[in-house]
N, C-alpha and C positions, 0 to 999 in steps of 0.2 A: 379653306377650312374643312377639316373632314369630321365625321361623323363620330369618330373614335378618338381615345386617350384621355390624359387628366386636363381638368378645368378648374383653376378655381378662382371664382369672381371677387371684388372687392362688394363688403356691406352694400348692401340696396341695389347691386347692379343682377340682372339677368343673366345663367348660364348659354342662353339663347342670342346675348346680344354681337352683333359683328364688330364693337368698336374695341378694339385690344386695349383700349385707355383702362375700361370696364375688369380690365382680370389681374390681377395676383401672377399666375400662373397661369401657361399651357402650353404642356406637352407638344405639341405642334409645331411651338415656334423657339426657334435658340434663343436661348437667357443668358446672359454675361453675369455667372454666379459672383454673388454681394461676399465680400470677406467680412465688411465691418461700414456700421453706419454710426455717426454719432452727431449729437447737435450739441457743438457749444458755443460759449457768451464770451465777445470781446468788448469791452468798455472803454471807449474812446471817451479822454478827459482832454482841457484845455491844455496845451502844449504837446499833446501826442493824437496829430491830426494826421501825420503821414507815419509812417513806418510800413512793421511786418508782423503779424499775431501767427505763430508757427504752432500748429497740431504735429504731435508726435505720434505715431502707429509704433514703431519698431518691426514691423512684418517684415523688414529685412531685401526689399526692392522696391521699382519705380513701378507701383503699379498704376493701372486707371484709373483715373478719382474725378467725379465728380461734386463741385458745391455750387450750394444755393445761400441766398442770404435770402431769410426767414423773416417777415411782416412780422412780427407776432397783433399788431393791434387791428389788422384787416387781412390775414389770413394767406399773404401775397407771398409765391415763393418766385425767388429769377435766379436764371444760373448765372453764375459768372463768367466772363467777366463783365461787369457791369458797370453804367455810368447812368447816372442822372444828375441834372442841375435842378434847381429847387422846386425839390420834391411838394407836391398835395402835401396839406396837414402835416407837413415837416417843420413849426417854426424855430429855428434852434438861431436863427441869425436875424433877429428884430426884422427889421423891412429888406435887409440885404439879401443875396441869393446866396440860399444853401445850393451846397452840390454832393455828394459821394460819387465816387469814383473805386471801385473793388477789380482786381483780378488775382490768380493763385499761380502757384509754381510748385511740378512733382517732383519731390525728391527722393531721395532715397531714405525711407526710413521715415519721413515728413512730411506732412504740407504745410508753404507758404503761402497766408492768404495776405495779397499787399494790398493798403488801402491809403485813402487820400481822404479827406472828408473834412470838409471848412466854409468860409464865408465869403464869398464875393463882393468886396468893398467898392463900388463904383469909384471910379478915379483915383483909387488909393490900395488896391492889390486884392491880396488872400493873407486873411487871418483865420485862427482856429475858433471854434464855436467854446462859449464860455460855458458849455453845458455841457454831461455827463451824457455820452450817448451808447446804448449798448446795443450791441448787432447779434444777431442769434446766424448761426452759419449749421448748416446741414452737409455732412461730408460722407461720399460715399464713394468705398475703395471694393473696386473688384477685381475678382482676380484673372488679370487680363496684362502678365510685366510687359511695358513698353521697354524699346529698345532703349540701350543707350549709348 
């Protein structure tokens, strides 16, 4: 770290501090410039437990995207692609076991976020949850076109 150029910290963090978690910015270090960031809501209903929820960009390439699926009720972000079986404080499947299961696919022009999400029926399979579930997904496209 040198002594010179821009800094700039996130709220409450120290210009002084060495952990790069702590900054925004800085000049020192290369950044994979942000095209476009956006959070939206996919609402998973009874009978639509697997598919594909497709974010449209139009930016006209396959660029680098990363997503997160968003906790909203405990604050918890994870990238994907992601899997959990039944989830803390998740009860959407009475005493059976919840699971989700999320990963994405870059396309051109798009991203596909695929997901899986239902109830592990002990000796009797996977069914979908009888309840309205909505996922908040955080998507971030930089500009960085992957081959293709």
């Amino acid at each position: 770290m040198g002594n010179y150029g821009i800094k700039i910290a996130k709220s409450g963090e120290s210009l002084e501090s060495v952990d790069m978690d702590d900054y925004i910015f800085r000049s020192d270090v290369q950044s994979l410039p942000l095209i476009q960031k956006v959070e939206v809501n996919k609402t998973i209903s009874s009978g639509d437990c697997i598919g594909t929820y497709t974010y449209t960009h139009n930016l006209g390439s396959f660029f680098f995207t990363q997503v997160f699926l968003i906790d909203k009720s405990n604050g918890v972000k994870q990238s994907l692609p992601f899997f959990n079986e039944d989830p803390f404080n998740k009860f959407y499947c009475d005493l059976d076991n919840f699971y989700e299961s999320f990963d994405y696919e870059i396309k051109e022009n798009s991203v596909e976020i695929n997901y899986d999400v239902g109830c592990i029926i002990p000796q009797m399979g996977v069914d979908c949850s009888d309840s309205n579930i909505t996922y908040t997904f955080e998507i971030s496209i930089y500009m960085f076109e992957l081959g293709t």
